[in-house]
N, C-alpha and C positions, 0 to 999 in steps of 0.2 A: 581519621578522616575517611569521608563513604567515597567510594570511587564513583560509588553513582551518582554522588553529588554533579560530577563534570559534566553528564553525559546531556545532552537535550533529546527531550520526549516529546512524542508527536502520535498522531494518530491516523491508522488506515481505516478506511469505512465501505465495507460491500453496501451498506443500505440492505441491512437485511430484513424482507418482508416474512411479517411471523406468523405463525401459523395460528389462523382465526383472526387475523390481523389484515389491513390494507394496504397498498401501497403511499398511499397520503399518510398515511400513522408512522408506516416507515421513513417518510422524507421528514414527516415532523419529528422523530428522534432522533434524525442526524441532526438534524439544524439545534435540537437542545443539549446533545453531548457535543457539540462542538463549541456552543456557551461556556457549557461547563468546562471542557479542559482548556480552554482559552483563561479560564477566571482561574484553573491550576497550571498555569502559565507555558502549555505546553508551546513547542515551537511552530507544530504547521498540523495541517488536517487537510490526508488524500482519500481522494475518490477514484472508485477503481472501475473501466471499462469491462463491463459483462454484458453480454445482449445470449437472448433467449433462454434464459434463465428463471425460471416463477418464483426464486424464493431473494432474487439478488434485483434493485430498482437500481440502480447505477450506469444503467447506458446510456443512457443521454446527459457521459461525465459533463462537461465541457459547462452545459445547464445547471449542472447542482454543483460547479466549482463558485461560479456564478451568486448561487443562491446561499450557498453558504459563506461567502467572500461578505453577500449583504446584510446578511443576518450575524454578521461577527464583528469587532472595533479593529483588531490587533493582530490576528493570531494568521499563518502564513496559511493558503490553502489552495489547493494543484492537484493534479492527477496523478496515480501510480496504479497504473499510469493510463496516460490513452496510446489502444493498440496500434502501432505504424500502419501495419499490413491494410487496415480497415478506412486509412483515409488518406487524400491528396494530402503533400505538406502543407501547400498554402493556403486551405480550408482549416487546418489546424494553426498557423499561423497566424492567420485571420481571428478566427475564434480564441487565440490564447493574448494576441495583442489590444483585444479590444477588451479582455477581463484588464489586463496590466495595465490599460487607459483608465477605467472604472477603478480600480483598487490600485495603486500604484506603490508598487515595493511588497506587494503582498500574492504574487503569483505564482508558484513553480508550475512546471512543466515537465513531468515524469514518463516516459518512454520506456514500450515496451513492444517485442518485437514479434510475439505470439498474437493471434487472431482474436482469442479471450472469448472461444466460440467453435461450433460444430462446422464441418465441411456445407453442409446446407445452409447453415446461416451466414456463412461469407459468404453461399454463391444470393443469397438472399441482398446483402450487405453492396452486391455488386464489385466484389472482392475475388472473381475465381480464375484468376489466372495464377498461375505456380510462381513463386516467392522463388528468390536465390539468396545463397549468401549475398550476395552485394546488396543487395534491397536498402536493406537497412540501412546501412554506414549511410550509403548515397543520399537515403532520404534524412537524414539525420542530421548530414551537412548540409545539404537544403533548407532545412528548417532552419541550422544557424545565418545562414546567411540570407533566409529571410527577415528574421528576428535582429540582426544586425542594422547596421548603416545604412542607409540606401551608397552603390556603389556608381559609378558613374557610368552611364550604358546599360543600367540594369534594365533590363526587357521586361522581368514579372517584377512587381513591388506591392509585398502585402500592404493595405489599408485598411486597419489599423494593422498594426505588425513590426514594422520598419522602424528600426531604431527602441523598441521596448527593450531588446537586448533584457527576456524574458528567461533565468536559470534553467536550461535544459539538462533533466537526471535521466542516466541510462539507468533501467531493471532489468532485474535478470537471475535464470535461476540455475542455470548453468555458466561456464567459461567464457561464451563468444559476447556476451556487451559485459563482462568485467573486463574484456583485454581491450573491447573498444573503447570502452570508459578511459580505460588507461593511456591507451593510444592517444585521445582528444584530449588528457586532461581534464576531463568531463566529472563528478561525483557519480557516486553508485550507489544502489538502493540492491541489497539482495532479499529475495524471495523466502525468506525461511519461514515466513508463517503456512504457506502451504508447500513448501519443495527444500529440504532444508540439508538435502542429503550432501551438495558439494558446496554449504555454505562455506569450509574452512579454507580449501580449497581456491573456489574462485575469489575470496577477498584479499588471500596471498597473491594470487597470480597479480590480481587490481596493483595492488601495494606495489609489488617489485617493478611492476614493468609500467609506473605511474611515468608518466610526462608533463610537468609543469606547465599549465598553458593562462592566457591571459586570464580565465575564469576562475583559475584556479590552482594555488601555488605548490598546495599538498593535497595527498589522497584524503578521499573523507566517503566514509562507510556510514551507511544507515542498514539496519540489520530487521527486516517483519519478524513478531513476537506475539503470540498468539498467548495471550494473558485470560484468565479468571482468576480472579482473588475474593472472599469473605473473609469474616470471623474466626472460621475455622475451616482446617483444612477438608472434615468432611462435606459441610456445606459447598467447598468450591468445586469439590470433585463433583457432587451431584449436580449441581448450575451448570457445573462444564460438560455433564451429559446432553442436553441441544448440539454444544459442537461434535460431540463425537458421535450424531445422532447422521448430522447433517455431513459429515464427512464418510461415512460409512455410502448414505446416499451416492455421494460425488465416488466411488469409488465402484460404485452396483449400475452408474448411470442413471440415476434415479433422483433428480434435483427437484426440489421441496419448499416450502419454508420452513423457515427457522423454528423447529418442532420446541415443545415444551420440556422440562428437565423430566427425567426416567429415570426412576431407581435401580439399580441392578442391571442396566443396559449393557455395559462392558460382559460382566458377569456371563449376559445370555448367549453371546456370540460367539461362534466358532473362532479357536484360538490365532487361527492366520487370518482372520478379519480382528481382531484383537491387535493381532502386528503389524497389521496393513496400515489402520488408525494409529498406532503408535507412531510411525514411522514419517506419517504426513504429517503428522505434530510434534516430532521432533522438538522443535524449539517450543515448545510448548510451557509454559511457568504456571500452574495453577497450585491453590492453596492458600493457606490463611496469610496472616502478613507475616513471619519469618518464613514460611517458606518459600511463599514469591521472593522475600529479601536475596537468600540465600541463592534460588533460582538464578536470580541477574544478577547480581556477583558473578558468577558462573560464566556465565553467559558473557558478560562483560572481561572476564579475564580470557577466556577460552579466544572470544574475538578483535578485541580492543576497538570496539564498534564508537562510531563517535557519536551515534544517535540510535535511541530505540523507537522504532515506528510499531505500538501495540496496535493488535485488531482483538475486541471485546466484542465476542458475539454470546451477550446475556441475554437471553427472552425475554426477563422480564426489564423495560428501561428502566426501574428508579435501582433495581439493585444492580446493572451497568457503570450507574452513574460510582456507586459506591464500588464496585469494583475498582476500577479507575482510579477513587479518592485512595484507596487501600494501594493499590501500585505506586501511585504517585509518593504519598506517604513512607514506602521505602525504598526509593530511589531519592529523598531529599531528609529522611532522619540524620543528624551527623554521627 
């Protein structure tokens, strides 16, 4: 038996705008890889909060949950997430109750406690007043009880909103929303496709100190998984040069589009920008199809993840598409 048979697949989507490419070409290849792993039966498809970004179209999540919610039959689709810091709760409550009125049984709502942005684009955002620990929790409880019942005496009542009782996931890429996760009995989404260093770590903390609450009886982990798969494993090594292309960028401060594949790019780079990229790809699976197989195996034993949310940043979309068919393919062989 495959263990990856149990697991449900889903997919995270920066809307990566490519180099020589538009942004309308970018929204149009979300909306057709999300066809596509909908017809490979995956479980849900998140969009992720970036602003001032030229190579990532995804800020205005909220809109392309939306657009891809309309453009799909079946298949679950939410943010991972939208940044707290960057908006009132009941503007997001609002906006998340009235996709759940539109698409009903088919919305998550993924939370995340980082900005997803530079100091000048929050104070741009209208964001610049200094965050505390408490922010979050506080707003977070906000939201559920916006998203809840109306209560009697309630003073603010989202419209729409109010009673969607709409799956709120905490993210996180560090310890403080796995403990709050656990604290609310909330599900967890951890970061590993770009931050993967204390995945083992915070998903234990999650687990041990989980609290059964109405939403949710037992812990349940979704783990980001930064996938390229071909044919063969050289082909996917070189396809997977754009990411390490574009992560190299993210590390120099030098954000881009989604650049073309480069041969011998690893190769040219000074050996601690070699380990830097290493290190932010951690979870990283690339390679033909027994080495991805083997990959998540791995991956799947190491964390007993109960969902893998892939992010496939391939330049070119139809061999994305096929990457994807290739993952999927072994995670469901018996």
């Amino acid at each position: 038996m495959n263990p990856l048979n149990r697991l449900k697949l889903s997919m995270l989507d920066l809307v990566a705008v490519r180099e020589g490419g538009s942004v309308a070409e970018a929204l149009a290849i979300s909306l057709a890889t999300a066809r596509h792993v909908e017809q490979l039966g995956f479980e849900r498809y998140w969009l992720a909060e970036h602003h001032n970004m030229p190579g990532i179209a995804s800020s205005a999540t909220a809109v392309l949950v939306g657009h891809i919610a309309g453009g799909t039959e079946r298949i679950r689709v939410g943010s991972g997430g939208i940044m707290l810091p960057n908006h009132a709760p009941l503007v997001v409550a609002e906006a998340f109750g009235t996709l759940a009125e539109l698409y009903p049984g088919r919305i998550d709502l993924g939370l995340g406690r980082a900005p997803g942005t530079d100091a000048t684009t929050m104070r741009a955002l209208r964001r610049d007043r200094i965050e505390t620990e408490a922010d979050f929790p506080r707003e977070v409880a906000e939201l559920q009880r916006l998203l809840g019942p109306a209560q009697p005496g309630q003073a603010v009542v989202a419209v729409p909103g109010t009673g969607t009782e709409v799956p709120i996931w905490l993210l996180g890429s560090s310890l403080f929303s796995a403990r709050l996760a656990a604290e609310r009995g909330l599900p967890y989404a951890f970061a590993s496709h770009f931050a993967p260093a204390m995945l083992l770590q915070a998903i234990d903390l999650y687990r041990r100190l989980f609290q059964p609450s109405a939403k949710l009886a037992q812990p349940y982990v979704i783990i980001g998984v930064p996938v390229v798969a071909a044919p063969t494993d050289d082909e996917a090594e070189l396809l997977a040069t754009s990411i390490f292309q574009r992560v190299l960028g993210i590390l120099r401060g030098d954000r881009r589009p989604l650049p073309p594949p480069q041969a011998g790019f690893l190769e040219a780079q000074h050996p601690h920008e070699r380990s830097a990229i290493a290190d932010f790809l951690g979870a990283a699976v690339i390679g033909g199809p027994e080495r991805v197989r083997e990959g998540l195996l791995d991956l799947q034993k190491a964390t007993q993840a109960d969902e893998f949310m892939f992010v496939c940043d391939v330049y070119d979309p139809t061999l994305r598409l096929r990457s994807l068919d290739i993952v999927n393919s072994a995670c469901r062989t018996a």
